[in-house]
C-alpha positions in Angstrom: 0.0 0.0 0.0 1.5 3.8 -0.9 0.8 6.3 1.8 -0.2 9.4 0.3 1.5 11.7 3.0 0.6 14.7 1.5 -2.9 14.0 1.7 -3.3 13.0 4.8 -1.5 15.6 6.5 -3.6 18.1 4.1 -6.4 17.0 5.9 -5.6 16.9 9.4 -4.1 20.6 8.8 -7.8 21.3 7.4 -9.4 19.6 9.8 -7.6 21.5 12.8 -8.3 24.1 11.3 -12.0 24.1 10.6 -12.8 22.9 14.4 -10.9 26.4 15.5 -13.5 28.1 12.8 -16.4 26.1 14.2 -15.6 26.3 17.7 -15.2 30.4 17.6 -17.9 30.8 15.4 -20.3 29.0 17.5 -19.1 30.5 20.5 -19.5 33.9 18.9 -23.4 33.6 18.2 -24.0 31.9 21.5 -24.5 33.1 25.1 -21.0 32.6 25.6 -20.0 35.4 23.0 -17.8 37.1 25.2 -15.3 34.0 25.4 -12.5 33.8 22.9 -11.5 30.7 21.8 -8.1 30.9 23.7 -10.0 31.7 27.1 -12.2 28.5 26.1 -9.3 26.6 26.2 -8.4 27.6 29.1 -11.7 26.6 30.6 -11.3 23.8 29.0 -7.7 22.9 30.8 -9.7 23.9 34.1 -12.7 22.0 33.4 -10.4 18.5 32.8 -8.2 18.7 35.9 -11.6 20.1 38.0 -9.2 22.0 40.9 -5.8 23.2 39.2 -3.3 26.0 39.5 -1.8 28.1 37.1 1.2 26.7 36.8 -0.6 23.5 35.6 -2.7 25.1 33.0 0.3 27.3 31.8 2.0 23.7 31.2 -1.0 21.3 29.8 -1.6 24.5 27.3 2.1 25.3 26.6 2.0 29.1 27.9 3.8 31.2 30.2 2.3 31.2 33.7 1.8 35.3 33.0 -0.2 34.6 29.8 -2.6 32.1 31.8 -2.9 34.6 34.6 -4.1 37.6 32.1 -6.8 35.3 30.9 -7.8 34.2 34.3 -8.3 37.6 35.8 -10.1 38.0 32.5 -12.2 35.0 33.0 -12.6 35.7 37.0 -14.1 39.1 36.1 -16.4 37.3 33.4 -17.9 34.9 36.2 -16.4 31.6 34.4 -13.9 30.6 36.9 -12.9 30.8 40.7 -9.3 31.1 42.8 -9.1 29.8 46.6 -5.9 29.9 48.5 -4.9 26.6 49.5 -5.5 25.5 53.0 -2.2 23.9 53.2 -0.2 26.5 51.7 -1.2 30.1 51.2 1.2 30.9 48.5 -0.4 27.9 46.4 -3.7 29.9 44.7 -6.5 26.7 43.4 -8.5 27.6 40.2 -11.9 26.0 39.5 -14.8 26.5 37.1 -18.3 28.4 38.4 -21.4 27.4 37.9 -21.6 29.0 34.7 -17.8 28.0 33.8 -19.0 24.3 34.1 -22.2 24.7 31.9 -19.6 26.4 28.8 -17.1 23.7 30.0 -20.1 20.3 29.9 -21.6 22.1 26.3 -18.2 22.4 24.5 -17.5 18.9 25.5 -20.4 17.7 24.0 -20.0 19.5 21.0 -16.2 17.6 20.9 -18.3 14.3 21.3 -21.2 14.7 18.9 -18.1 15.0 16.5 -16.1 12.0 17.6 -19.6 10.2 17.3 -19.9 11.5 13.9 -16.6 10.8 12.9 -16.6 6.6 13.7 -20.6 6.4 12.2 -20.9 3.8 10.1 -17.0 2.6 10.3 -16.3 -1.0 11.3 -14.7 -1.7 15.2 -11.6 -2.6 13.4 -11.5 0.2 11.1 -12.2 2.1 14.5 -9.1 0.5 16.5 -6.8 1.0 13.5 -8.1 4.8 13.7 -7.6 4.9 17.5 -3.9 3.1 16.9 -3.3 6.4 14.5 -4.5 8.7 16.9 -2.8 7.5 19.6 1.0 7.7 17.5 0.0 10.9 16.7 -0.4 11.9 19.9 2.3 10.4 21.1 4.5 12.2 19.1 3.3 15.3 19.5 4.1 14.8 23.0 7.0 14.2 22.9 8.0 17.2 20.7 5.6 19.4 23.2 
């Protein structure tokens, strides 16, 4: 079997690309218009980890700990997220979603699973697994050039 490189990395580039579109578009016309995308990441990071710092957002999205603090103050004032001083140590600040950071957080995850669903429709299990397998190097190595 050839490998057409090209073509698939043509459309993963394209396919990156338009869920950036979607995702800003849709947040745009919604209710959560005055999120940007890179603040919905960020909410995104929070909303994995449930109670994280800074420093562990700045890392899992590959930003200065600065950058991530300018976006939390900006999501703090918004009403998406929340910072506690930790019990243990007061120097340690904790950052977790509000109410209304969870409900962006819980609707842009199931907008990531309606496409997953969408995507394996209609495909075989082993067509799936051989898709996961692909996934999974990719992912792999983009960790390890992170």
């Amino acid at each position: 079997m050839v490998v057409d490189y090209t073509k698939i990395n043509k459309y993963l580039t394209h396919i990156f690309n338009n869920v950036l579109i979607i995702e800003e578009a849709t947040l745009r016309t919604s209710r959560f218009s005055d999120v940007s995308i890179k603040e919905m990441h960020t909410i995104d990071s929070i909303g994995e980890a449930k109670m994280t710092t800074p420093s562990d957002i700045a890392k899992d999205l590959m930003l200065t700990v600065g950058t991530v603090t300018v976006s939390l103050n900006r999501l703090e004032k918004k009403g998406y997220v929340k910072r506690y001083r930790s019990e243990h140590d007061r120097r340690v600040v904790n950052v977790s979603l509000s109410r209304r950071g969870r409900l962006l957080y819980r609707l842009h995850r199931k907008f990531h699973r309606e496409m997953v669903k969408r995507f394996v429709a209609d495909l075989p299990d082993d067509s799936v697994k051989i898709l996961q397998t692909g996934l999974e190097n990719l992912h792999t190595f983009l960790e390890e050039i992170k």
